[in-house]
C-alpha positions in Angstrom: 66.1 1.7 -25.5 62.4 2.5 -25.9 61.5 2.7 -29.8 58.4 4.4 -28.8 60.2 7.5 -26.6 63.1 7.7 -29.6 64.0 11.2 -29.0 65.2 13.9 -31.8 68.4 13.2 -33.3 70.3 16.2 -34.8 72.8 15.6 -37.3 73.6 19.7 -38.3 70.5 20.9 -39.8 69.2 17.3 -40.3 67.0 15.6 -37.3 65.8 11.6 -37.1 63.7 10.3 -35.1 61.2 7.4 -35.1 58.0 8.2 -37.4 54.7 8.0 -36.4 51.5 7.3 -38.8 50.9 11.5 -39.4 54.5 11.2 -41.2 52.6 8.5 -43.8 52.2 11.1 -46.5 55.7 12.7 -46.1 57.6 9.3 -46.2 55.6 8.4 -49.7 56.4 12.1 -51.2 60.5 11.2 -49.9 60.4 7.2 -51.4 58.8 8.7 -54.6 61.6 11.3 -55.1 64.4 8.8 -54.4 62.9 6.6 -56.9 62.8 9.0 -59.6 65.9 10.9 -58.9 67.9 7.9 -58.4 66.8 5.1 -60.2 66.9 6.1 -64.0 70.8 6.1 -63.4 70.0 2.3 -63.0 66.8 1.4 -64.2 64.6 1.5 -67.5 62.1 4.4 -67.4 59.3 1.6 -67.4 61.0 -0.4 -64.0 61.1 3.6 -62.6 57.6 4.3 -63.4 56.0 0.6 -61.8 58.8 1.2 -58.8 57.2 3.8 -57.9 53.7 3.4 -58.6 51.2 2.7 -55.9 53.4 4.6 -53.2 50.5 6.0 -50.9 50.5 7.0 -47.7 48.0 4.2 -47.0 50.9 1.6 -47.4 53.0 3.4 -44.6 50.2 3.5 -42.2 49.3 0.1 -42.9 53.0 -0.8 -42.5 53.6 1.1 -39.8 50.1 -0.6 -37.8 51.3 -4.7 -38.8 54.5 -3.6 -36.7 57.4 -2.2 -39.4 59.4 0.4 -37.4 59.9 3.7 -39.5 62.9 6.1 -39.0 62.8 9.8 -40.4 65.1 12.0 -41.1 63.7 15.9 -41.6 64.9 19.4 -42.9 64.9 21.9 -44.8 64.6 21.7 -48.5 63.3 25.0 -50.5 62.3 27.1 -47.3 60.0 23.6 -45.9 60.6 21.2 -43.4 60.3 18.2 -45.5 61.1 14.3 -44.8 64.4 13.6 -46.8 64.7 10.0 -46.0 63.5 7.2 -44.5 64.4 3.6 -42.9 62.4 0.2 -42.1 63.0 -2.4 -40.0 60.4 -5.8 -40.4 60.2 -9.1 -40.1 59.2 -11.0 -42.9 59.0 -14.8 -43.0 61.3 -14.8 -40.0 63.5 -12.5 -41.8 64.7 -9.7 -40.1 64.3 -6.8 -43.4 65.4 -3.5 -44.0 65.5 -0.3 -46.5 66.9 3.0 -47.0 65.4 5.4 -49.3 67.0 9.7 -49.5 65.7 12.2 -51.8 68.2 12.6 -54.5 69.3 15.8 -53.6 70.5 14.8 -50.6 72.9 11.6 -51.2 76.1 11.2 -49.8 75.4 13.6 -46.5 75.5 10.4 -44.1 71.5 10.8 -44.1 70.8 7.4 -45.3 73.7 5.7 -42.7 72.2 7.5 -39.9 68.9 6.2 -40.9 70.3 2.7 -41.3 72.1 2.5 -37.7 68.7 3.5 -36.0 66.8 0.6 -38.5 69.7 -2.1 -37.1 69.3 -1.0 -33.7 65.6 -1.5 -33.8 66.5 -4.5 -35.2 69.1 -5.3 -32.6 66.8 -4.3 -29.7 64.7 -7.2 -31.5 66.9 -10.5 -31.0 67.9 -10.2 -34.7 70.9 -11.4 -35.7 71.4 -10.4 -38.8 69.2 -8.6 -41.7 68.9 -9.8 -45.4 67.5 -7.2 -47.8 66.7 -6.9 -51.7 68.9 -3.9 -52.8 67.6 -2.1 -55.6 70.3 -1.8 -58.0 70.9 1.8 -56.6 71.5 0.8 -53.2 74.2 -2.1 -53.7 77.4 0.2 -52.9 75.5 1.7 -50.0 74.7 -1.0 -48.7 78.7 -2.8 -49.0 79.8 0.6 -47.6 77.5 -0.2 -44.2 78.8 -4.1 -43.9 76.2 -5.8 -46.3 77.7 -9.0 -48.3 76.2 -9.8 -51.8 74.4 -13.3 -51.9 73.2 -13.5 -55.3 71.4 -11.8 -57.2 67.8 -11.8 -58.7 64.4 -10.1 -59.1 62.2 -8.2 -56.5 58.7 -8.2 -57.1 56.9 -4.7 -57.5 53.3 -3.7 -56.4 52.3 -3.1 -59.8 52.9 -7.3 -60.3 56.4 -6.4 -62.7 59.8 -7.4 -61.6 62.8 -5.4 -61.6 66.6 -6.2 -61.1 68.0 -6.7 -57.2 70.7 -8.1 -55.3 69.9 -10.1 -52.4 72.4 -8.8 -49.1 73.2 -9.9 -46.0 74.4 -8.2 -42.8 75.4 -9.7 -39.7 75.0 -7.7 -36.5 77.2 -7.7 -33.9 
């Protein structure tokens, strides 16, 4: 499959498709309102607040130029077609990498499994073999639910130079 031709992928009122720099500013408005919706049921208000500082569009664009594939998914939230998720696929340190991030309001609608399946194709498509990921403490049951084993568990650094709880995962792809 070409990753650059994805086409529109309907899921009901929901559509994904690959995201292109324009969609910078949307995807850091969507990662911003996962954070802060999601995270306090897990996090200290201070881990929140340096989670989710520095989240620019800038640092999807950049992302998006060194190579990291990013998956949208779109609709309507309060009468505007907004982004409500996102997913990544990247290679760091010869580490095939992903991430998931909804809007809180939308959980559990099979958005952010949609958005994972196009992230492991991508990967797939890649020659990767399997992809090992930092799960926020928020994201650990998602991830089990989509075939990710626990490894350990540890910190992640943030942007703003503080650490903040994570489990290290694994997935192998078939």
């Amino acid at each position: 499959m070409e990753w650059q031709n994805l086409p529109v992928v309907s899921l009901g009122d929901v559509s994904v498709r690959r995201a292109v720099a324009t969609d910078a500013e949307a995807i850091a408005l969507a990662h911003a309102d996962s954070i802060r919706s999601i995270g306090p049921d897990f996090y200290s208000s201070e881990v929140v607040q340096g989670w989710g500082s520095g989240l620019t569009p800038d640092v999807y664009a950049r992302a998006m130029e060194g190579g990291e594939a990013f998956f949208i998914a779109t609709g309507e939230l309060e009468g505007k077609t907004v982004v409500l998720g996102f997913a990544t696929h990247r290679v760091d340190d010869d580490q095939d990498g992903a991430s998931v991030y909804v809007r809180g309001c939308v959980t559990r609608r099979g958005i952010g499994t949609a958005l994972l399946r196009l992230a492991e194709d991508h990967a797939r498509s890649h020659g990767a073999k399997t992809i090992q990921i930092q799960a926020s403490l928020a994201g650990v049951e998602f991830y089990k639910a989509n075939g990710f084993e626990e490894l350990g568990r540890g910190e992640a650094r943030l942007t703003c130079g503080s650490a903040m709880p994570c489990v290290f995962m694994r997935k192998t792809l078939s």
